[in-house]
LOBAVO-619145 format. One line per field, with one value per residue (C-alpha): residue number from 1; x, z, y. Coordinates in steps of 0.25 Angstrom, whole numbers, plus 2048, in hexadecimal, padded with zeros to 3 digits. Each point is the difference from the previous one (the first is absolute). Layout:
<dotis>
seq c(NUM  ...) .
px c(X  ...) .
pz c(Z  ...) .
py c(Y  ...) .
</dotis>
This chain:
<dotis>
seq c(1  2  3  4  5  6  7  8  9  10  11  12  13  14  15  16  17  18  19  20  21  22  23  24  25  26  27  28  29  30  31  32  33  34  35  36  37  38  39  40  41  42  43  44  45  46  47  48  49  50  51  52  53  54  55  56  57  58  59  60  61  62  63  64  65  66  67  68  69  70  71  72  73  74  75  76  77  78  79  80  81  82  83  84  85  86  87  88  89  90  91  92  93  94  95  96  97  98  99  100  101  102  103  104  105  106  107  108  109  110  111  112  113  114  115  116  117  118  119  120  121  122  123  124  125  126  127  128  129  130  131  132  133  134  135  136  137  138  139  140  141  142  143  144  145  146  147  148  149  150  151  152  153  154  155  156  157  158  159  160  161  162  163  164  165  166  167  168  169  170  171  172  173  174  175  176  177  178  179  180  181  182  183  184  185  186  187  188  189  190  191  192  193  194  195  196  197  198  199  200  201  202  203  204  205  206  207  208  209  210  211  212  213  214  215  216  217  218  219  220  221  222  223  224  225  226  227  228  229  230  231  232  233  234  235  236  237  238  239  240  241  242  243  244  245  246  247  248  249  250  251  252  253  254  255  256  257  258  259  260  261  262  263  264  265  266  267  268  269  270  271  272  273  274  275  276  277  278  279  280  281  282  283  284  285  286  287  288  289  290  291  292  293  294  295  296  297  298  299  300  301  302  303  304  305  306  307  308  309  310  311  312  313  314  315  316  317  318  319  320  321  322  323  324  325  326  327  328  329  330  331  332  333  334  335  336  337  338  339  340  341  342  343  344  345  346  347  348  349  350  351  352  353  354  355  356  357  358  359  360  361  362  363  364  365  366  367  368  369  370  371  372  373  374  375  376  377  378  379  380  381  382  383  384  385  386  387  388  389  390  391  392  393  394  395  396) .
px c(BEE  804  7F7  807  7FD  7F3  7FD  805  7F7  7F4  804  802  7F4  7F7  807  7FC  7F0  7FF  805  7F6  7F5  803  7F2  7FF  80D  7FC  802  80E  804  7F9  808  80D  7FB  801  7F8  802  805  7F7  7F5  807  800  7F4  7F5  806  7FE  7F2  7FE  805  7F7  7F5  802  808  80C  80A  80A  7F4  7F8  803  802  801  80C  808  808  7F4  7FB  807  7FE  805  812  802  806  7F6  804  800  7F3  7FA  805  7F8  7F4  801  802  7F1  7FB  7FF  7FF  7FC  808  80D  803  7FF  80E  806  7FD  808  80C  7FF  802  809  809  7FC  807  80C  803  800  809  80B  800  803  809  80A  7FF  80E  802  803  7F7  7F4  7FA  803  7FB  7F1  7FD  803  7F7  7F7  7FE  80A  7FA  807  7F5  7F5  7FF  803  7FA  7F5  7FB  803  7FA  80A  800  811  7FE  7FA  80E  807  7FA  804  80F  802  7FD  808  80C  7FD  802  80D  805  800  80A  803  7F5  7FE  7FD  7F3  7FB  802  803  7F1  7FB  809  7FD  7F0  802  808  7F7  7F2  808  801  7F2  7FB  807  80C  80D  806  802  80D  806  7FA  80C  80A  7F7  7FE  810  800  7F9  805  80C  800  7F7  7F6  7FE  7FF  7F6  7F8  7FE  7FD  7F5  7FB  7FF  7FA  7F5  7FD  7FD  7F7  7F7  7FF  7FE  7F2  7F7  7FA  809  801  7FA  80B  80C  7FD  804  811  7FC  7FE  809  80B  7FE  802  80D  80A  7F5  803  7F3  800  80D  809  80D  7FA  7F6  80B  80A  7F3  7FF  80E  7FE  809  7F5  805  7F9  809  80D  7F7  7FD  80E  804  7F6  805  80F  7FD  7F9  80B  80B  7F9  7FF  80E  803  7F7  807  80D  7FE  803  7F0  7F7  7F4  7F9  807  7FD  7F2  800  808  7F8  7F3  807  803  7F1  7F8  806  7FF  7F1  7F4  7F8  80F  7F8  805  7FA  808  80C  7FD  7FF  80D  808  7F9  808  80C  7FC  801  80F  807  804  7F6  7F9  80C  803  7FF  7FD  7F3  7FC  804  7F5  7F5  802  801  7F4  7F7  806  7FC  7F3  7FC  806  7F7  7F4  801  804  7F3  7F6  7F6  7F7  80B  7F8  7F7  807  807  80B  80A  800  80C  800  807  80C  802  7F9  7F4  801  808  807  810  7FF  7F7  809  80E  7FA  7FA  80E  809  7FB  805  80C  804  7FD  807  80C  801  801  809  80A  7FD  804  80C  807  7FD  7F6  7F4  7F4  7F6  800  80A  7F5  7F5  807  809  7FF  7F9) .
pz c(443  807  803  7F5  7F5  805  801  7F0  7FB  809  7F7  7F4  7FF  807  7F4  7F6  804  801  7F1  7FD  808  7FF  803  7FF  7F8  7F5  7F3  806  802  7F3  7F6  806  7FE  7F5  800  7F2  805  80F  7F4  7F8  80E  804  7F3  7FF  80E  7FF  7F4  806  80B  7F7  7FA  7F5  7FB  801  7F4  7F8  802  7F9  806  7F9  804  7FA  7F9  7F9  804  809  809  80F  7FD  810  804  805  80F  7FF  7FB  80A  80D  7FA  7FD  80F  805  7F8  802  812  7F9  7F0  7FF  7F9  80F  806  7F6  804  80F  7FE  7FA  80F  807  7F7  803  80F  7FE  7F9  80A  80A  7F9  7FD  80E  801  7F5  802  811  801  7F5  7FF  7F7  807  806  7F6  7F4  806  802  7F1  7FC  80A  7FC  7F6  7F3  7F7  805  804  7F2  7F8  80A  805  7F8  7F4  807  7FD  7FF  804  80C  803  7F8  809  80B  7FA  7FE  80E  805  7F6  805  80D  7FF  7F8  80B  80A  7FA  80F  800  7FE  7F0  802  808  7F6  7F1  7FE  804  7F6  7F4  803  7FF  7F6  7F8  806  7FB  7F2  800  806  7F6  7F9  805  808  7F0  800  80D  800  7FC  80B  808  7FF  801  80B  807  7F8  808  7F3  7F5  808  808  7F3  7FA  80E  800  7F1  802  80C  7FA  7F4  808  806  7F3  7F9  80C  801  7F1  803  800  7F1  7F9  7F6  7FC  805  7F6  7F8  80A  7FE  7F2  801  809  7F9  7F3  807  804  7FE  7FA  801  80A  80A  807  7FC  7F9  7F5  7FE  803  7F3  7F8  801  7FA  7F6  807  803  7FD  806  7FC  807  80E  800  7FD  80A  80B  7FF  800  80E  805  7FE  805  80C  802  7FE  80A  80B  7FC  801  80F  7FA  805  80C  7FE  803  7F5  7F6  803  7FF  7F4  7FA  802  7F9  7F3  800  802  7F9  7F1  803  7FA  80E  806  804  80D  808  7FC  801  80E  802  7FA  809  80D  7FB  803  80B  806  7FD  801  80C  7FD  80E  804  7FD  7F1  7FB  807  7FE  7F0  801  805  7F8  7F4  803  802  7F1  7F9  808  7FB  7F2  7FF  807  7F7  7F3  801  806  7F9  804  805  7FF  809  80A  7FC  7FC  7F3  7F9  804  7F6  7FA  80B  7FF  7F3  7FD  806  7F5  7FA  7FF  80A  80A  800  802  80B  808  802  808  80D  7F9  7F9  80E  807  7F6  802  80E  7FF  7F4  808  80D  7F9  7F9  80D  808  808  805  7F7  7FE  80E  805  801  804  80D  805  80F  805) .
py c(B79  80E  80C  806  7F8  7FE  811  7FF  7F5  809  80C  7FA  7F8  80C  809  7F5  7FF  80E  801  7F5  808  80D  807  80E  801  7F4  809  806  7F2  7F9  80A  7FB  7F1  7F6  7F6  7FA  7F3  7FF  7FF  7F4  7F9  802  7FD  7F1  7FD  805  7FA  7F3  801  801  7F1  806  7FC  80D  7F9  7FF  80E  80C  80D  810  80A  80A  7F5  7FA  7F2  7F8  7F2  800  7FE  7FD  7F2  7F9  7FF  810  800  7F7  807  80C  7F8  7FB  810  804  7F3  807  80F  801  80E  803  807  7F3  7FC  80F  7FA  7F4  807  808  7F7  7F7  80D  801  7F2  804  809  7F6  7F5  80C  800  7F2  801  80A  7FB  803  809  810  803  7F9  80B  80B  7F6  7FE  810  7FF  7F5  804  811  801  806  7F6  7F2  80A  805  7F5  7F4  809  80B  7F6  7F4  7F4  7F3  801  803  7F2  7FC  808  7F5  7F4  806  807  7F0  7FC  808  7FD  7F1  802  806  7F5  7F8  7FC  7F7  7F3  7FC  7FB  80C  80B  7FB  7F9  80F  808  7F3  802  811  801  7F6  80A  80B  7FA  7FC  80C  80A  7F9  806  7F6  7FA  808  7FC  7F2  7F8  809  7FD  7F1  801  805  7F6  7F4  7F9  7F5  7FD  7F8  80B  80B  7F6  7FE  810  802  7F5  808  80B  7FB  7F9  80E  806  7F7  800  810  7FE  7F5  80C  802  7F5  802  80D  808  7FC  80A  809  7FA  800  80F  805  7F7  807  80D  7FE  80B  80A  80D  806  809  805  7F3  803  7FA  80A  80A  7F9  7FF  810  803  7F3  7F8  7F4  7F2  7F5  7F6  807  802  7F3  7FC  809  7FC  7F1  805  809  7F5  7F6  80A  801  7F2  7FD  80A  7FA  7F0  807  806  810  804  7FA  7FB  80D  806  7F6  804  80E  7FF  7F5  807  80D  7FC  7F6  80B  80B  7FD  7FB  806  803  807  80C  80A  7F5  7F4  80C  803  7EF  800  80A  7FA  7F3  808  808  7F2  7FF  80D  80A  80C  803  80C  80C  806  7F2  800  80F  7FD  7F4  808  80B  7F6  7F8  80C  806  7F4  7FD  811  7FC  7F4  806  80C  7F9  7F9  80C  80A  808  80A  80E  7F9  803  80D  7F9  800  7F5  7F9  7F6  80B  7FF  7EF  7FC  7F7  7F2  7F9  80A  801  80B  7F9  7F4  807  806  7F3  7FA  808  7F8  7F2  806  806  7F2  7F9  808  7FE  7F2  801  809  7F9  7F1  806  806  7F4  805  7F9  7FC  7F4  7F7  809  80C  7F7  7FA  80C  802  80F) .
</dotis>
């Protein structure tokens, strides 16, 4: 590890705590917070740590009644964090340092890569993760873990079998227990590392063995939670293009679904067919899984367009600047679409500027970043420049 990414992973995790532990600036810092989803992580692991089962109590919010909806892997590394501090800052510590981590394996990542350097500052200072992971405590960032190591050990292709595919089976297999994603990219995956059939089976068993036994915790008390989340699928909530369509009346759940499967399978048939890497077949995949879900809020967004920083040249020039710039705008139009108390401060109400969170307005104006992203990549693969494993193993 170099000085350099050392110093980033000191600043990053120093600017982190003192977001946690702001002292004398605490209400300055708290209006900026949100904290709705740091509360449903931490009262099932305080209620676990009491005896209780957390699929069984019932907790109040502003949605009404609700039981804990994490997997239960999730839910159990939270139960371990209060289990040595019973305080929802002891989970917002963790994410820290699962950052201060993330830092650290882009460095290991992108080794030999252009964007090495310039992509750590981002994650590290940049307001797109200290908003959404930070200020918004997360749970994507500990995602953003398991799916950096997971590129990572793509990568080495160069090794020998045994050395990096029972790695990217066992992560790709976390990452569905932990939070489900890997679902869309699981069978390019398997592919990918499948020389025949024996093989495909080998890692499909694998990875099935690493599920059930992150899913051991609670059995079987948390199926509901599938059940749930299942039925949501495609429902139009927060900033997902559903909720958009279902403004101007144009909501079917049916077509999204039809049209989820067709993407899906496109994709797919592009990666068996050699046109896109595997990389790409990630990103893409992860695209068009989370945005028609229910929960795709400016946080799954940003998740989204970190897929593709991966896999486009943005590190130079008017690229970079237009990244900045963008990540800050959507950052203020999320922070700001979900603020009041404005007068407070001697402040206009700037709900008035980007619209209340949910609204048409607000959700036109948190996709610039991923439409630009998108387009990079788009414009970049149609000319022949590089993209996917290209990006991720060019020399400095």
């Amino acid at each position: 590890m170099d000085r350099k990414t050392i110093l980033l992973i000191a600043l990053g995790l120093a600017l982190r705590l003192f977001l946690i532990f702001p002292g004398p600036l605490a209400s300055k810092v708290e209006f900026l917070t949100n904290k709705a989803d740091l509360r449903n992580y931490y009262w099932p692991a305080q209620a676990a740590l009491t005896g209780a089962n957390p699929y069984a109590v019932w907790a109040s919010g502003q949605s009404g009644e609700f039981r804990a909806d994490l997997a239960p892997l999730e839910l159990a590394l939270y139960v371990a964090t209060v289990a040595v501090w019973n305080d929802p800052r002891a989970i917002q510590i963790l994410f820290a340092l699962f950052d201060a981590l993330n830092i650290a394996l882009l460095g290991a990542l992108l080794a030999q890569a252009r964007a090495r350097l310039p992509f750590q500052i981002f994650y590290a200072l940049g307001p797109l993760t200290i908003y959404n992971l930070t200020l918004v405590p997360q749970d994507k960032t500990i995602l953003l873990t398991l799916t950096f190591a997971l590129y990572y050990f793509l990568t080495k292709h160069h090794l020998p079998l045994t050395t990096y595919h029972l790695p990217i089976t066992i992560i790709t297999a976390l990452i569905a227990a932990f939070k489900w994603l890997s679902v869309f990219y699981l069978l390019p995956v398997l592919l990918f590392l499948s020389r025949d059939l024996r093989d495909f089976i080998k890692h499909g068993i694998i990875f099935s063995a690493v599920v059930a036994l992150a899913h051991i915790f609670w059995f079987p008390d948390w199926l509901f939670v599938y059940t749930f989340r299942f039925g949501r699928v495609v429902t139009p909530m927060h900033i997902s293009l559903g909720s958009l369509l279902n403004a101007f009346g144009l909501f079917d759940r049916t077509a999204l679904l039809l049209v989820v499967v067709a993407a899906l399978i496109t994709v797919y048939a592009l990666f068996w067919f050699k046109r896109i890497d595997i990389f790409e077949t990630l990103a893409l995949a992860v695209l068009i899984g989370i945005l028609w879900t229910p929960d795709m809020d400016p946080v799954h967004l940003s998740l989204i367009v970190i897929h593709f920083l991966l896999i486009v040249n943005w590190t130079r020039g008017a690229r970079l600047i237009a990244i900045w710039s963008l990540s800050a705008w959507v950052t203020f139009v999320y922070a700001a679409s979900t603020r009041v108390g404005f007068a407070n401060y001697g402040l206009p109400d700037l709900r008035a500027l980007v619209g209340v969170y949910g609204t048409p307005q607000m959700i036109v104006l948190s996709y610039p970043l991923f439409i630009v992203v998108l387009a990079y990549y788009l414009a970049d693969k149609w000319r022949g420049r590089a993209v996917g494993k290209a990006i991720l193993v060019s020399e400095k």
